[in-house]
C-alpha positions in Angstrom: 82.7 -36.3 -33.9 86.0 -34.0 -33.5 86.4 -32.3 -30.0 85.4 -28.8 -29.8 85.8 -26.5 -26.7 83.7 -25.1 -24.9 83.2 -22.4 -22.4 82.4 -21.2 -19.2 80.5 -17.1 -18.4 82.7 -15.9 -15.7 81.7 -12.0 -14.2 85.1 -10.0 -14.6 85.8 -6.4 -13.1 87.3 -4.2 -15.9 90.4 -1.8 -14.7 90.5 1.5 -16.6 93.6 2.5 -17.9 96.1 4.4 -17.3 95.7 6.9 -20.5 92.0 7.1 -20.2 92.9 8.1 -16.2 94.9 10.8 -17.5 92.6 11.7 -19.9 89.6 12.0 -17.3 91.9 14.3 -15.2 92.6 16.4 -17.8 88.6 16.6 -18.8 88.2 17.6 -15.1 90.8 20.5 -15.3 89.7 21.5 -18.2 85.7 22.2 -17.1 87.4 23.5 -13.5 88.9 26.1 -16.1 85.9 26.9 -18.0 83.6 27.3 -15.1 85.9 29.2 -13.0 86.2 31.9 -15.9 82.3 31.6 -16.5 82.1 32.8 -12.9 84.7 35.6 -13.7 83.1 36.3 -16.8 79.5 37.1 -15.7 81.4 39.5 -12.8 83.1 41.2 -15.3 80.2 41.5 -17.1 78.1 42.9 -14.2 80.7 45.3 -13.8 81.0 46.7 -17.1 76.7 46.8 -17.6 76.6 49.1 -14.4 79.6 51.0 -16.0 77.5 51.4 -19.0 74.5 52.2 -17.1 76.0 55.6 -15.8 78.0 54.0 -12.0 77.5 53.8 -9.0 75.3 54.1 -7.0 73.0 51.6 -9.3 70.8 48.8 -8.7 72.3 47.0 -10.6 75.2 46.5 -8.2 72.5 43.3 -7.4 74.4 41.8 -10.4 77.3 40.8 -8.3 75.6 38.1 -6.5 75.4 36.1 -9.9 78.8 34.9 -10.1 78.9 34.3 -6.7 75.9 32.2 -6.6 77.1 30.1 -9.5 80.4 29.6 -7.7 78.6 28.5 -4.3 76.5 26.0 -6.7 79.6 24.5 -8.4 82.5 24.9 -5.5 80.7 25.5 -2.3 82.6 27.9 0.0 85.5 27.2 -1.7 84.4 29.1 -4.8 81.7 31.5 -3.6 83.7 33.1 -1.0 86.8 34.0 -3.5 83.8 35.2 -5.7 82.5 37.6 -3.5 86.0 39.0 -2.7 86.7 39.5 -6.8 82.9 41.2 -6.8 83.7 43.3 -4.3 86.7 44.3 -5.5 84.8 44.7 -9.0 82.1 46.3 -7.6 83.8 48.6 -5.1 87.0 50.7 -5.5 88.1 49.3 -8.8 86.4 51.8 -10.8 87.7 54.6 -9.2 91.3 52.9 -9.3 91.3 53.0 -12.9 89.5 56.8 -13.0 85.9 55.5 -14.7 83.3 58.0 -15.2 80.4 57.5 -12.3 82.9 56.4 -9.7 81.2 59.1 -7.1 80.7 56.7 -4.4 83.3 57.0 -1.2 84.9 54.3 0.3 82.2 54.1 3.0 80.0 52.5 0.4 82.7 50.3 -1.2 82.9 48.6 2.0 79.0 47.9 2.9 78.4 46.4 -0.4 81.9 44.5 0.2 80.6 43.1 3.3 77.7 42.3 2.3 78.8 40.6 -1.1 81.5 38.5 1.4 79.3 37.7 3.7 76.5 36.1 0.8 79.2 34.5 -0.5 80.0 32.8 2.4 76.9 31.9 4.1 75.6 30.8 0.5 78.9 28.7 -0.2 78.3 26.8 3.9 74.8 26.3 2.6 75.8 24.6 -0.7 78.4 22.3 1.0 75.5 21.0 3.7 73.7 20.2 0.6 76.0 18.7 -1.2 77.2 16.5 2.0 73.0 15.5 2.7 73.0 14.6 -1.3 76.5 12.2 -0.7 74.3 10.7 2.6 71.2 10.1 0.4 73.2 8.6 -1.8 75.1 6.4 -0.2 71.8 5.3 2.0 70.5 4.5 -1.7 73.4 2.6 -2.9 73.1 0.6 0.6 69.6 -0.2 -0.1 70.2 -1.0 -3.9 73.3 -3.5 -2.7 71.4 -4.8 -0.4 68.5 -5.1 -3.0 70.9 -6.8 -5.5 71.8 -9.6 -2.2 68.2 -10.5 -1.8 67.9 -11.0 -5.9 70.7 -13.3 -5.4 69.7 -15.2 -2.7 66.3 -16.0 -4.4 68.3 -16.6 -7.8 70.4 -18.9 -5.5 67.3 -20.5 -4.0 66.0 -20.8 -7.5 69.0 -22.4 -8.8 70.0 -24.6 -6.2 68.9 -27.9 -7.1 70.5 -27.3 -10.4 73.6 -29.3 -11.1 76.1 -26.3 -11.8 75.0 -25.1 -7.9 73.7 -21.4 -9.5 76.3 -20.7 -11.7 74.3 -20.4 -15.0 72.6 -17.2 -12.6 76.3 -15.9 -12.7 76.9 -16.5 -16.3 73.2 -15.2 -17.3 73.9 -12.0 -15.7 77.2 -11.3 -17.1 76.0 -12.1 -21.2 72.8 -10.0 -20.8 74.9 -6.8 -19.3 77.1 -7.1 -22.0 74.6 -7.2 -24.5 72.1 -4.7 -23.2 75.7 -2.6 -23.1 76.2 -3.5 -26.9 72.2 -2.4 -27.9 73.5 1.2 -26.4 71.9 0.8 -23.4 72.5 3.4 -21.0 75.1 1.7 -18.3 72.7 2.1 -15.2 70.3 0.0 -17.7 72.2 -2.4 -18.6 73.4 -3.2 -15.3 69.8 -3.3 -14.4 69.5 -5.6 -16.9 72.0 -8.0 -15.8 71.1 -8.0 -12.1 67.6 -8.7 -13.0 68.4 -11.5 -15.6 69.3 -13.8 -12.8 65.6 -14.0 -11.2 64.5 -15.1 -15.3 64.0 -18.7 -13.3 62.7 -18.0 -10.3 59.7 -19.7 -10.7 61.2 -23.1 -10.8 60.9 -22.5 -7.0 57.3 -24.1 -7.7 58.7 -26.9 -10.3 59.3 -30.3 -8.6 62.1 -31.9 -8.6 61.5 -35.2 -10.8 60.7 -32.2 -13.3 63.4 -30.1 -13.2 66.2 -32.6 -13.1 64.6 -35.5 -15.2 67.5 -36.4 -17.5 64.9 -37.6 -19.9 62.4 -35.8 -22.3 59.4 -34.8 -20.5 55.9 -35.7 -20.9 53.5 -32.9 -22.5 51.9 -32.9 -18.7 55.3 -32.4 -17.1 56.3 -29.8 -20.3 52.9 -27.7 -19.6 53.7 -27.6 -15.8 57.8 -26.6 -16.2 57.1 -23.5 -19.1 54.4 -22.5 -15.9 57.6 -21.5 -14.4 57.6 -18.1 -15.9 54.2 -17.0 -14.6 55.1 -18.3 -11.1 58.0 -16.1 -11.9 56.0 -13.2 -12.1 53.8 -13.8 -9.4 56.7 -14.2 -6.9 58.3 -10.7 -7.9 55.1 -9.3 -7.8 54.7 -9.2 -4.5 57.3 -6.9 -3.9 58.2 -3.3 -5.0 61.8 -2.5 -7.4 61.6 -6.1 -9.2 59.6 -4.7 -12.2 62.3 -5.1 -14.8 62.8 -8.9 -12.7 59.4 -9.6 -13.5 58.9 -8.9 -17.3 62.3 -11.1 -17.6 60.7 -13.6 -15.1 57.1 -13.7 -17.4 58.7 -13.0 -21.1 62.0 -14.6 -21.2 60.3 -17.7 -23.0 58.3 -15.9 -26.0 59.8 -16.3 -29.4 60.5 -13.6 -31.6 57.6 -15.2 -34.1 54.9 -15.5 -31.4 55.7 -19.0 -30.8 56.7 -18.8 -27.5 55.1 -18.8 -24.0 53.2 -17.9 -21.7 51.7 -15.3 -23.4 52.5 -15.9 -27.2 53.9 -12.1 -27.5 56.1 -11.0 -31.3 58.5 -8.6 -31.9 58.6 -5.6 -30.2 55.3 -6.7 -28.0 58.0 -8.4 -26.1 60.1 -6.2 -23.9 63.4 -5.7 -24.7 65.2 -6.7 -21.7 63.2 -10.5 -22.1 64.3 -10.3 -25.6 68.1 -10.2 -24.1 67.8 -12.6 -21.3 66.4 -15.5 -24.3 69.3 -14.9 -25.8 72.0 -15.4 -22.8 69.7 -18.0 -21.5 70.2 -19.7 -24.5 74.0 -19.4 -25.5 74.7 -20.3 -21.2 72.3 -23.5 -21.6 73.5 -24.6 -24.7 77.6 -24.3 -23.8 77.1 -25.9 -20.3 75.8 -29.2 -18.8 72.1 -29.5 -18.2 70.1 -32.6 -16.7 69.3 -33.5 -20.3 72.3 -32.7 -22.4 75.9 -32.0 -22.7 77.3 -28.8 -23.0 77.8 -27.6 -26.8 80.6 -25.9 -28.4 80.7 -22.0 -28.3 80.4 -22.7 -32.4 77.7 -24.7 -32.2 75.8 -22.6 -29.9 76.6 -19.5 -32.6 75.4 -21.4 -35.0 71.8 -22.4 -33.2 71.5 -18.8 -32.6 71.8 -17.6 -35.9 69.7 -21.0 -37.0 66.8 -19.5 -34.9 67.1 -15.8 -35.2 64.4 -14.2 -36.1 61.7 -17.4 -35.2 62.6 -17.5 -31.1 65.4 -14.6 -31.3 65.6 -11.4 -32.1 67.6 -11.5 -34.8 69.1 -7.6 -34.2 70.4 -9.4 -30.6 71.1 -12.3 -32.1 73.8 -10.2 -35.1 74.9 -8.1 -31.7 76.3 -10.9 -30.1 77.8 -12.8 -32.1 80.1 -10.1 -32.6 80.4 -9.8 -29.3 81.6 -13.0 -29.2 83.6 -13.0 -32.3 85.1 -9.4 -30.8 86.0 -11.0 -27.8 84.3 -8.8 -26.0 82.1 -11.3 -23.5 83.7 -12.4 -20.8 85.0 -15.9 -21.8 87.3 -18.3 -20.2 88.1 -21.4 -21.5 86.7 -24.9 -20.0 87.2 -28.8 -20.8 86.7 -30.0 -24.1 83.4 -31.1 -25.4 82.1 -32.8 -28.0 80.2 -30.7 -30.9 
């Protein structure tokens, strides 16, 4: 039987590069330049509706505090103070500077509706910034709890996997396939990454699964079989008991059912079963097949292909299954190369 290699799931941190850097700078100059004349814009265009309107005095003059709102909204104090200075220039002695009909008003007035225009655009642009610095704190606070959510699933994923003989590593490897592949299905990126995180609590139940089960190196008996695929309701119930592991537990329950119905606990098909378990039975697979388990050796990355195209459409989705093999033919998984194993 001719040697074949095989592979190890490794997590990898992509770099951006340099031209799409420069190109995301430029994007950024380029909307700083559209809103900023957007602000301009709607002053000009206050000023010229109150020039059509017959001048000053007008109500309209209430116009002016648009742009300098939106520039408070978008730039804090930053933009809306230069706005109010640019209304009330606008607003003020400009149209008797360039000799418009309707410029009655004296310079008395300019300056009240100056100061006042200034002054909104200031205390509105310091009001904008203390929102925007309480919206950074809520967020960071929320990316604290969410890292420190994503330890805990690790830990238990850990706990799960630790009388396993790659030490938790397949948890690793699980994550990484299914947040490529959730990626690949167009999944929005906070989704997928969702995804991944919760792929590797799809075995937390073997918590509950003894150990002359789990790591009997021969076939089990229909008895011991029953008991080990009850692994995926204990699953459930485990991440049931807590609140943000929702997408955790329809892995934990589903990531057994076949695309045909076949599959347990619950004997779902097609669509019935939820998306992100129709994902994790696929990376569970490939990672079991190309690594060394109690009761086999690991497979080739061809042979492991090959089983999942075998199989698509009976236990795997075949739409998931077409993805990634291309992802894998692409090389677009995060691959490294391990010993050599026989196909």
């Amino acid at each position: 039987m001719r040697g074949l290699t095989t592979v190890q799931v490794v997590p990898v941190t992509s770099v951006a590069p340099v031209a799409g850097a420069t190109n995301a700078q430029r994007e950024g100059v380029a909307r700083a330049v559209l809103t900023a004349a957007a602000i301009a814009a709607s002053a000009l265009s206050g000023f010229l509706i109150i020039r059509l309107s017959g001048g000053s005095p007008n109500p309209l003059n209430h116009l002016g505090y648009v742009p300098i709102l939106l520039a408070a909204y978008l730039y804090g104090l930053r933009g809306s103070l230069p706005a109010g200075v640019l209304v009330a220039v606008l607003f003020g002695p400009t149209a008797a500077w360039l000799g418009l009909p309707g410029s009655v008003e004296g310079p008395e007035a300019w300056l009240i509706r100056g100061v006042f225009f200034v002054g909104i655009g200031a205390t509105a642009g310091v009001l904008f910034d203390q929102l925007l610095r309480n919206v950074d704190g809520w967020r960071s606070a929320a990316r604290t709890v969410a890292a420190r959510e994503r330890q805990g699933m690790v830990a238990l994923a850990r706990g799960a996997e630790a009388r396993d003989t790659d030490t938790g590593a397949h948890i690793q490897r699980v994550h990484s396939l299914a947040e490529a592949l959730a990626q690949a299905v167009a999944l929005a990126p906070d989704e997928a990454e969702a995804i991944g995180w919760a792929a590797m609590l799809h075995d937390v139940g073997k918590l509950h699964i003894p150990d002359r089960i789990l790591l009997k190196p021969g076939p089990l008996t229909a008895d011991e079989r029953e008991l080990m695929r009850q692994h995926t309701v204990f699953g459930e119930a485990i991440l049931s008991a807590g609140e943000g592991f929702e997408t955790a537990r329809r892995i934990a329950r589903w990531h057994h059912e076949n695309f045909d119905g076949s599959g347990y606990p619950d004997g779902l098909r097609h669509e019935r079963i939820p998306l992100e378990a129709r994902i994790v039975r696929v990376a569970d697979a490939f990672d079991g097949i190309t690594s060394d388990r109690p009761y086999q050796s690991a497979r080739s990355v061809e042979w492991a292909l090959a089983e999942l195209k075998r199989y698509a459409g009976s236990q795997f989705d075949p739409e998931l299954v077409a993805e990634f093999v291309h992802l894998v033919e692409a090389g677009r998984l995060p691959l490294r190369e391990g010993p050599l194993a026989a196909a």
